[in-house]
Each structure stands twice: as C-alpha cells, then as structure tokens.
PAVEX-63549 format. One line per 10 residues: for each residue x, y, z of C-alpha. Coordinates in nm, 2 decimals, always signed. Layout:
X Y Z; ...
***
This chain:
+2.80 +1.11 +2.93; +2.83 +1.32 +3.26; +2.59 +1.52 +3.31; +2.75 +1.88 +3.34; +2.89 +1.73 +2.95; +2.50 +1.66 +2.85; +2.41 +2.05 +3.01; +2.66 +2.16 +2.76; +2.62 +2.00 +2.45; +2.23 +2.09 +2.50
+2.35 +2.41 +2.54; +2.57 +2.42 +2.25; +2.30 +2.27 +2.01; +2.04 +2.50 +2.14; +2.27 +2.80 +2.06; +2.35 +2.66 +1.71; +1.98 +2.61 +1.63; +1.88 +2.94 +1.76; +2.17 +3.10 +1.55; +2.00 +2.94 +1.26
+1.65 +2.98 +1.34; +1.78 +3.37 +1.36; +1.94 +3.36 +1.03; +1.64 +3.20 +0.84; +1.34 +3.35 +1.04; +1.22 +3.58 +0.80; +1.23 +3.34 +0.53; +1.04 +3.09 +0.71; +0.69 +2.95 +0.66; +0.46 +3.23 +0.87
+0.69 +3.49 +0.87; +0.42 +3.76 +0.86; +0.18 +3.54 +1.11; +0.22 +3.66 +1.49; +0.06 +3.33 +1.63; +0.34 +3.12 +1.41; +0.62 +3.35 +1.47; +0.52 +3.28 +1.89; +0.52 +2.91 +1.83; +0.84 +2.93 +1.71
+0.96 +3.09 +1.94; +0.84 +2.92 +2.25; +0.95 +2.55 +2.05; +1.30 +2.69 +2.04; +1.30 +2.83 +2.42; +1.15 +2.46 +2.52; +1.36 +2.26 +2.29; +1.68 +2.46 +2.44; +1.59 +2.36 +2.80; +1.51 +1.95 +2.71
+1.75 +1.93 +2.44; +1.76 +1.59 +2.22; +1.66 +1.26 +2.40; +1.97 +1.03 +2.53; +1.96 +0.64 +2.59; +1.90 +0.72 +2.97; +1.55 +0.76 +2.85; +1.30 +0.43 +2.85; +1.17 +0.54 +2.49; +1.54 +0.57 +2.37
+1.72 +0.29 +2.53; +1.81 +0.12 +2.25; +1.91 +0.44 +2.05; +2.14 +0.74 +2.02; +2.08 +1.02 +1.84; +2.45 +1.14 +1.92; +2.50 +1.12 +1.55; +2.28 +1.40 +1.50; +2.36 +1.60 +1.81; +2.69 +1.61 +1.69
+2.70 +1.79 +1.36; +2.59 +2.10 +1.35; +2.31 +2.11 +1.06; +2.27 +2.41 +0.91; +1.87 +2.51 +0.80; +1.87 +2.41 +0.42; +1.77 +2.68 +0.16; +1.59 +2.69 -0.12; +1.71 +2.50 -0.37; +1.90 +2.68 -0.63
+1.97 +2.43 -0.92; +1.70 +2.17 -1.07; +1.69 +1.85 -1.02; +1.80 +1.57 -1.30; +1.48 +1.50 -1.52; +1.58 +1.09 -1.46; +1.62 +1.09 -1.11; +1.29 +1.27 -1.04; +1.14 +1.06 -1.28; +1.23 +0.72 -1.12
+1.04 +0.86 -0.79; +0.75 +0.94 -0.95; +0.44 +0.77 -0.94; +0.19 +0.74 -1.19; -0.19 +0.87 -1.18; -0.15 +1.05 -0.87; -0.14 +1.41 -0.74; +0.19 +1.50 -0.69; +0.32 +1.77 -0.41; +0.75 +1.80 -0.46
+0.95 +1.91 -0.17; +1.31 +2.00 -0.23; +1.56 +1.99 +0.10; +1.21 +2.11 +0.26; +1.10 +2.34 +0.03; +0.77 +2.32 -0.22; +0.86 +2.35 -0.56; +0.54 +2.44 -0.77; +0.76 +2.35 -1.11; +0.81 +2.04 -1.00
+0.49 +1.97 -0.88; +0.16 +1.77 -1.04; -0.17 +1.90 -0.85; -0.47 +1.83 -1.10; -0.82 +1.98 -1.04; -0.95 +1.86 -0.73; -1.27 +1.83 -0.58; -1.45 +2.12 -0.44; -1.44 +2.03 -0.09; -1.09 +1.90 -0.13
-0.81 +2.13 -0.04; -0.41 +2.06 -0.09; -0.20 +2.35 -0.02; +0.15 +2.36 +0.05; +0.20 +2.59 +0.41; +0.44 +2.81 +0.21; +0.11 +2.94 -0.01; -0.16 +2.90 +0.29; -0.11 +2.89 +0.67; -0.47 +2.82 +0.82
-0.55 +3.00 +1.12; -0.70 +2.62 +1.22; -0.35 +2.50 +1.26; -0.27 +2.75 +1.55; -0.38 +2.49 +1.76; -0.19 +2.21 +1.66; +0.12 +2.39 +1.65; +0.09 +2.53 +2.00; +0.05 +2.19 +2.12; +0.35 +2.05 +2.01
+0.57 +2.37 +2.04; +0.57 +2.23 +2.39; +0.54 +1.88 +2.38; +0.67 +1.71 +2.73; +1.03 +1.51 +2.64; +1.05 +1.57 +2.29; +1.27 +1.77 +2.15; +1.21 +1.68 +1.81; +0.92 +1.77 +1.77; +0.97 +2.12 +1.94
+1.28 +2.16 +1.71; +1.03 +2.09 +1.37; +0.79 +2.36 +1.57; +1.03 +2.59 +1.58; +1.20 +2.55 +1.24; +0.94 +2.43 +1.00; +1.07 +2.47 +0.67; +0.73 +2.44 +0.45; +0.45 +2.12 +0.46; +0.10 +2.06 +0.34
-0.23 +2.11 +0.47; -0.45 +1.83 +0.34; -0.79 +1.90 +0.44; -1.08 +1.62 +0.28; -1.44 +1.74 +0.29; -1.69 +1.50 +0.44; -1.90 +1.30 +0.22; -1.59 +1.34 +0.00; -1.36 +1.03 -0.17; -1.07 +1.16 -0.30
-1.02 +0.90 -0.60; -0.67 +0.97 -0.68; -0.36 +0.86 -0.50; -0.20 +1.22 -0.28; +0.21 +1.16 -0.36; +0.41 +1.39 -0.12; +0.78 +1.31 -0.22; +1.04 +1.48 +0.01; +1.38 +1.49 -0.16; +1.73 +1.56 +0.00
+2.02 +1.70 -0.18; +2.23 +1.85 +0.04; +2.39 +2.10 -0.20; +2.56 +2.36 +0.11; +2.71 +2.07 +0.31; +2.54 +1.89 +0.62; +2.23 +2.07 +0.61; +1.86 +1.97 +0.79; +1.49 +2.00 +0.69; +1.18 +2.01 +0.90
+0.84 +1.91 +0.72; +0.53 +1.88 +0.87; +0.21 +1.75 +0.74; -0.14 +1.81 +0.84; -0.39 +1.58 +0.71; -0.79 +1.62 +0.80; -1.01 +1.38 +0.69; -1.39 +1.47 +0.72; -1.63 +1.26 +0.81; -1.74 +0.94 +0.62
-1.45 +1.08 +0.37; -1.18 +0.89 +0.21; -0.85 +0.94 +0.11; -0.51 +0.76 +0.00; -0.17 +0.97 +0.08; +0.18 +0.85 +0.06; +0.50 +0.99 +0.20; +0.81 +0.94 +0.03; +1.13 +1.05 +0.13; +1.43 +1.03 -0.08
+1.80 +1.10 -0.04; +1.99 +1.21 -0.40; +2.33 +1.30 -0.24; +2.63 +1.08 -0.09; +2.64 +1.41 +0.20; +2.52 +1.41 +0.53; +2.20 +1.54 +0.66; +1.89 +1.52 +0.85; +1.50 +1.52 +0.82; +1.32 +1.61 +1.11
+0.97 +1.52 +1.02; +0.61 +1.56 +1.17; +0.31 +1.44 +1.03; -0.06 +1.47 +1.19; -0.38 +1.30 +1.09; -0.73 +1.38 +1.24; -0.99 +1.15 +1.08; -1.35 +1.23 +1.14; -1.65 +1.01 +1.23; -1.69 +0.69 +0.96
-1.38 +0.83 +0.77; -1.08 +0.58 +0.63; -0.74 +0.66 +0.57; -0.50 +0.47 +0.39; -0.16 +0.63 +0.46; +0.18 +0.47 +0.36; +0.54 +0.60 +0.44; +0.78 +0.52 +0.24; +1.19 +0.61 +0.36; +1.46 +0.63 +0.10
+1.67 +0.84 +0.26; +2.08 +0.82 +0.12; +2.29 +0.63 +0.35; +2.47 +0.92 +0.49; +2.08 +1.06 +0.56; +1.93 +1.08 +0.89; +1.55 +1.10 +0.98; +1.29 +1.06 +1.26; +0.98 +1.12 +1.17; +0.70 +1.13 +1.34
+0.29 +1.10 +1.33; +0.00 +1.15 +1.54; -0.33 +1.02 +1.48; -0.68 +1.11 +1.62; -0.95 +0.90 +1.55; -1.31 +0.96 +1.57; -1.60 +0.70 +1.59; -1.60 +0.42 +1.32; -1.31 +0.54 +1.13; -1.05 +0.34 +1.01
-0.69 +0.39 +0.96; -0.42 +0.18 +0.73; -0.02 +0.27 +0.80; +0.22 +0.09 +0.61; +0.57 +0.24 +0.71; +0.88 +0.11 +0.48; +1.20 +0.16 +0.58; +1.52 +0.13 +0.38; +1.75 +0.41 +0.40; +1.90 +0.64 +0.60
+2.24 +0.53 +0.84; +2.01 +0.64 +1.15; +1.60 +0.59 +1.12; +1.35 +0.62 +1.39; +0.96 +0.63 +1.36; +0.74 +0.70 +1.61; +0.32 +0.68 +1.52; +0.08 +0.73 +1.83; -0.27 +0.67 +1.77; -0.53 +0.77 +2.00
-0.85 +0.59 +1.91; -1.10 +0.82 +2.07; -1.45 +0.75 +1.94; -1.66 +0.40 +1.96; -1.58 +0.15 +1.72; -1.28 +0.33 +1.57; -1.00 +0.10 +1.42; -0.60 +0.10 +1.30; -0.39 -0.16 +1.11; -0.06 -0.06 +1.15
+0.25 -0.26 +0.91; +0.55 -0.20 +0.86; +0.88 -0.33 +0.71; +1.23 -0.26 +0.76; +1.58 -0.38 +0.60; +1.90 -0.30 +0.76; +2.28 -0.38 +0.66; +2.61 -0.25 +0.69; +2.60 -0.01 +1.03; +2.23 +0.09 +0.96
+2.09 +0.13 +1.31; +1.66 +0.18 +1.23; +1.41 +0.17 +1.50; +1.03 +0.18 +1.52; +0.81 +0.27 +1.81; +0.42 +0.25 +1.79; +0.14 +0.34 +2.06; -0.22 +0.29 +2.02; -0.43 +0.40 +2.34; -0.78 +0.24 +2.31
-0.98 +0.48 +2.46; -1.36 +0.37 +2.38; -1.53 +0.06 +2.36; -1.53 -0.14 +2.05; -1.19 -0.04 +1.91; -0.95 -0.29 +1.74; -0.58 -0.22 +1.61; -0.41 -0.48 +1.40; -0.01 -0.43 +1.41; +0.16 -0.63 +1.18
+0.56 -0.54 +1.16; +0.89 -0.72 +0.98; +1.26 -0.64 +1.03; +1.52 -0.80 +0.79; +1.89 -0.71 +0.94; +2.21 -0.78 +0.78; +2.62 -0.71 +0.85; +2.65 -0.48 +1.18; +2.35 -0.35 +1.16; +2.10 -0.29 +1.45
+1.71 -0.29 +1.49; +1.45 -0.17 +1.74; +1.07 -0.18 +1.82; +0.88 -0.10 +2.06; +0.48 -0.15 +2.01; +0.30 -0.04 +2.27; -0.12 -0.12 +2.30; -0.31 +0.08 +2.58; -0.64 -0.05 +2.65; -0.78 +0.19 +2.93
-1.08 +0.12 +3.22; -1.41 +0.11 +3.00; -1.27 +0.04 +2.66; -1.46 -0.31 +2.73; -1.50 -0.51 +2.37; -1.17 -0.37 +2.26; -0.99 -0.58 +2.01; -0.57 -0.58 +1.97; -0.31 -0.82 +1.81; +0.06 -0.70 +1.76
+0.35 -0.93 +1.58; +0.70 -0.83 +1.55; +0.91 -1.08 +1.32; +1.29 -1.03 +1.27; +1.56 -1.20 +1.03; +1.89 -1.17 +1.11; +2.11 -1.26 +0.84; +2.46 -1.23 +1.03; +2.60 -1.38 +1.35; +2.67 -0.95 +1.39
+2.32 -0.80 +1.37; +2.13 -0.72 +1.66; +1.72 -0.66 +1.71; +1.57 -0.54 +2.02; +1.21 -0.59 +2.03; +0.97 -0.50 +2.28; +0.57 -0.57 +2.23; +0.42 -0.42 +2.55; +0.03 -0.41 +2.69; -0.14 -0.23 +2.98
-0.44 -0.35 +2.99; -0.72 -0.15 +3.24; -1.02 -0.30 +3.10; -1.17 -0.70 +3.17; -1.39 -0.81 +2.89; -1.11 -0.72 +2.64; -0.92 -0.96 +2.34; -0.55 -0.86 +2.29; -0.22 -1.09 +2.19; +0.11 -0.98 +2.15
+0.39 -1.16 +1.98; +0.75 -1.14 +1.88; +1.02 -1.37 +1.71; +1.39 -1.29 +1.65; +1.54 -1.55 +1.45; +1.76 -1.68 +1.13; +1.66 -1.81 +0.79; +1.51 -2.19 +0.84; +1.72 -2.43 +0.79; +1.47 -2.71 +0.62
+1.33 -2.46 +0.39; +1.70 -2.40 +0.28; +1.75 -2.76 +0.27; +1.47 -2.81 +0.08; +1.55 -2.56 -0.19; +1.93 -2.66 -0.22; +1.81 -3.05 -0.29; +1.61 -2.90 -0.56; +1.97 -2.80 -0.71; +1.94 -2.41 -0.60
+2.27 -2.29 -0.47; +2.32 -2.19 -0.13; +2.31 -1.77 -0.22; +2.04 -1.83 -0.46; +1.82 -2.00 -0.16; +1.92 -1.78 +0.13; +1.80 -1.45 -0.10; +1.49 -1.67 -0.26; +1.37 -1.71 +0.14; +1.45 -1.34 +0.27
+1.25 -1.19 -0.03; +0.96 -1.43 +0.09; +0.98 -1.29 +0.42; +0.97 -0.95 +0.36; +0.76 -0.99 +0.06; +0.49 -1.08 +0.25; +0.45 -0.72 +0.38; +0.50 -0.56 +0.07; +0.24 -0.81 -0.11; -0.03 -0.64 +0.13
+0.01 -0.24 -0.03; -0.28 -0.18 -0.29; -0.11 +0.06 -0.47; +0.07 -0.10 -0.77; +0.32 +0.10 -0.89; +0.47 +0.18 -0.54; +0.43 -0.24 -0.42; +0.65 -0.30 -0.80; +0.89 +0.01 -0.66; +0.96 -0.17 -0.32
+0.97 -0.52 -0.50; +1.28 -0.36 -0.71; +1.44 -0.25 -0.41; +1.38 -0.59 -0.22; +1.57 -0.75 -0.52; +1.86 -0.45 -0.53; +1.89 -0.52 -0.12; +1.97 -0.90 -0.17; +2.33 -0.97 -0.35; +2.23 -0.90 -0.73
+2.43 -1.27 -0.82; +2.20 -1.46 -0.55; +1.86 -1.37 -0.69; +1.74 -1.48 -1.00; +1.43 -1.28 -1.05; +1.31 -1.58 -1.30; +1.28 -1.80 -0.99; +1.04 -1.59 -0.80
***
C-alpha cells in the first residue's frame, strides 16, 4: 500500500472511530470521571496519528489486520434482547464465580458473583471506576506503536477490576465469559481487565470469549495483571470467537519477587486471532509458564506473540506452545525471551511445535533470545512438521483406517496441552471441541 493510501485510510478509520467514540461518549464507562474522560481522549488523538499496525512492521510481518481496518465497526450497545437459556448454559462453568459480558457490556442478570472474601473485590468498571486505575490507563492511552491498545483506551466499553487482598486465596474458580452477538450488524467491543494480586495471594481466573452469531465483528481486548511479592496466578484464556469474529487481545504482566504466574491461552475461533502477553519479571526469583494451543482450518489466519524480559536474578519462564493447522489456513509465533546485564541465574526454555495437516497450510515461527547476562540457562526450540508416518503405520497395521489414525494422532498432539489445565470442567470443554475440530466420522471417541 502506498503510503499517501496508508495516510488516508488512517485517516478515514480515525475519523470513523472518533464519530463513534462521539456518539457513545456519554454512555461510556467514566462518563462522569474527568481523568477517564482525558484518557480517552488523548487514546483517540494518539491512535488517529499511528493508526493500526501494517506488515511493514517487524512485530506484524506475518499478519494483516486489513480485515479489520476495512470495515467500519460500529461501538456495540447494550444488549437489548436476552440471551438463549441453552447457549449460555453450555458456556458455563460450574463452581465458579461468574462475571457475563454481553457485546462488551456487564449484565448483572446474567451474572453469578457469590459472597466473597473480605479483602476480595470483583467489580465490573461499569459499577466502580478506581481512582488506582488512572495510572494504568494513562500509560497505555499512549502506548508507542500500538494502536490497539490506544483504540481499547479510548473506547472501553465496560471490564473488571479484580483486586485480591494479600494473605488472601481466593478458593473459587473467577469465570469472565465475554460473549459476541452482533445484533446491529458489524459492530466492535473493547474490554479490559485489571487483575491485582496481593502479596503471598492466590487466585484462579479464566477468560472466555465466545462468538453466538454467523455476523462480523471484532473484540479489541486488554487485560493487565500486577502480582505482588510471593503471589501465584493461574490465568487461562480461552477464544471461541465465531468464525466471522475477529480479536486481538492483549495482556501485560508485572511480577514482583517470588511470584509465580501460569497462562494457558487456547485458541480456536475467530477468522483473524492475534495474542500478544508481555511479561516483565521484575523482582528476584519471580517465575512464568506460559502454554498455549491453537487449531486453525479453512482460511483461519491466528497468530501468537510472547515476551518475557528477565529483569532480576533468579527468574525462570517456561513457554510451552502447540499449533495444529489445517486447509488454507495460516499460523504465527513469535516468542521472545530477554535476559538483561545482571539477571545472572536466570532460567528460560521456549518450544514451539506445529502440525500441519495439508500440503496448503502455512506456520511461521520465530523463537528469539537476547541474552545480556553470562552465567544464564536458556534453550529455545521450534518444529514445523506433518503427522509421523510410523506412528500412522503402526496404527493402520493394527486394522485402524487411515482417517481414524490421522485424527487418533492430531488429538494426541494437541491433547498433550490441554491434558496440563487443572480445571476440569473447562480441560472436558476443550476435549469436546478437539473431537468437534477433527472430522466427526474419523474419531471414534471409544478408541481414545
């Protein structure tokens, strides 16, 4: 694209989302808070002069977001119709506090928040906007090169504020579930979670993002996690979106000394996905696993981009990521491990392992380290590859037709990430949509 053609489509996309930001402004989370109401304001003024990221840019080589830049999204509203009792149902989860979000919207009916401990706090942003948060907003109002991130700044549609009081173990599973509907056309929703996790706390959250309409649209989602001294996280992400859906999402984490940190990041809808997680380990001894699996076909293009910067001594990360591609569809990721000048003792391993399951699928991986730091252990590793042929051999002397084996093999790869989630009822969820992925008359679920 020529560049005086890029000027103006940035300029006609920051025209349309300041039209919209116009419309909906006094509907918006913060309305009546002068700090918010400045953020937004300075997101859209910054998000109007970089505009959305093109493949000319190292960090989106591999994708385009023209898709998105395209269509002019209108800001969803708040939903006017319920939702069907059996579709909400099936996204449930059992035994867990449950925050609903509707085309970006809390919906209190919807919604199961039991009592909670005293020094636990859950509040959707649409019922409490913490002066604390005036900081974290500022910051990525203006964030250097991304625009998304300035365009969820400037048109936040509602969130959550998790805030976890040290000492404090929050027993019970946190369920945000995001749903999509789409009901005005191609419409677009900006969440943003804010998660705080006090020291020597613990706490279990999910993120589930769901698609329950055949239209087009688009989540623009941002999600931050400061975890204090000794704390442990366990966060998982799982993306449903429908396949006409579009979402980046984003998350930032800040890690004190001797906290830990578990991401598992699923990835199964959408026709255009990207995930970026940045992880700043910041205090002695602080550690992250990242995993992550994702399952392409058709002309799904999904792409996942990690950083962790170890910036003390005696830090380790763990990434762990799987990519199953089928048809025409496309993969990315990038992982990323910074170990900077006195960050000796630091510990890093990062695997990327892809299946491609036509001669038309295409992955692009690239594991990357900078190391600044001599009495360090780090590995990287990444494979790009087919089913193997023995094992299928193997399995079609033992009388198992050819489908049968081929779909027998790719649940076992991607299994193997999903066997690693603790939380039951979401690993039997994924399972279920492992077996729906595969061709229903190639898997026998008695032969697993």
């Amino acid at each position: 694209m020529a560049a005086a053609e890029r000027a103006g489509m940035t300029g006609t996309m920051a025209s349309h989302y300041a039209e919209e930001f116009a419309r909906a402004e006094g509907g918006l989370v913060g309305a009546d808070s002068g700090w918010f109401k400045a953020a937004r304001r300075r997101a859209l003024t910054h998000f109007g002069r970089i505009g959305f990221p093109t493949p000319k840019e190292e960090e989106w080589k591999y994708t385009s977001v023209a898709p998105i830049e395209s269509r002019s999204f209108r800001l969803a509203g708040h939903p006017r119709n319920g939702l069907d009792v059996a579709e909400l149902d099936r996204l449930r989860l059992i035994e867990a506090h449950e925050l609903v979000f509707v085309n970006g919207y809390y919906s209190a009916q919807l919604s199961r928040l039991a009592s909670l401990p005293a020094a636990v706090s859950v509040a959707p942003l649409s019922e409490a906007l913490p002066d604390s948060l005036q900081e974290h907003m500022e910051r990525q109002a203006e964030q250097p090169g991304n625009g998304f991130a300035a365009l969820n700044a400037a048109l936040l549609s509602d969130g959550v504020h998790i805030r976890v009081g040290s000492g404090v173990t929050l027993k019970t599973t946190l369920h945000l579930l995001f749903i999509s509907t789409a009901p005005d056309g191609p419409t677009a929703s900006f969440p943003r979670v804010f998660i705080e996790a006090g020291a020597n706390s613990r706490v279990l959250i999910i993120e589930h993002y769901a698609g329950l309409t055949p239209e087009e649209y688009f989540t623009d989602a941002l999600t931050e996690i400061n975890v204090g001294p000794g704390a442990t996280v366990e966060h998982y992400k799982w993306q449903m979106e429908g396949a006409r859906g579009y979402h980046i999402g984003q998350m930032l984490v800040h890690q004190q000394r001797e906290s830990r940190v578990t991401s598992y990041s699923v990835s199964l809808g959408a026709a255009l996905a990207r995930d970026d997680i940045a992880v700043s380990l910041a205090g002695e001894g602080a550690g992250a696993s990242l995993n992550g699996l994702y399952m392409a076909k058709g002309r799904q293009h999904v792409d996942h981009h990690t950083s962790i910067d170890h910036q003390q001594p005696h830090t380790t990360s763990a990434e762990y990521y799987k990519g199953v591609l089928a048809g025409h569809a496309r993969g990315v990721f990038d992982g990323k491990v910074v170990v900077r000048e006195g960050a000796q003792k630091a510990d890093a391993e990062l695997t990327n392992k892809n299946l491609l399951l036509s001669e038309h699928a295409e992955m692009d991986t690239k594991p990357e380290l900078q190391i600044y730091a001599d009495d360090v252990k780090c590995s990287h590793g990444a494979t790009v590859g087919q089913l193997d042929e023995d094992a299928l051999f193997y399995l079609r002397s033992r009388g198992i037709e050819y489908s049968q084996a081929t779909a027998l093999l790719t649940y076992a790869f991607a299994d193997d990430v999903v066997a690693r989630i603790a939380i039951e009822p979401m690993r039997h969820a994924i399972e279920r949509h492992l077996t729906a992925y595969l061709p229903r008359a190639a898997l026998d679920m008695e032969l697993l």
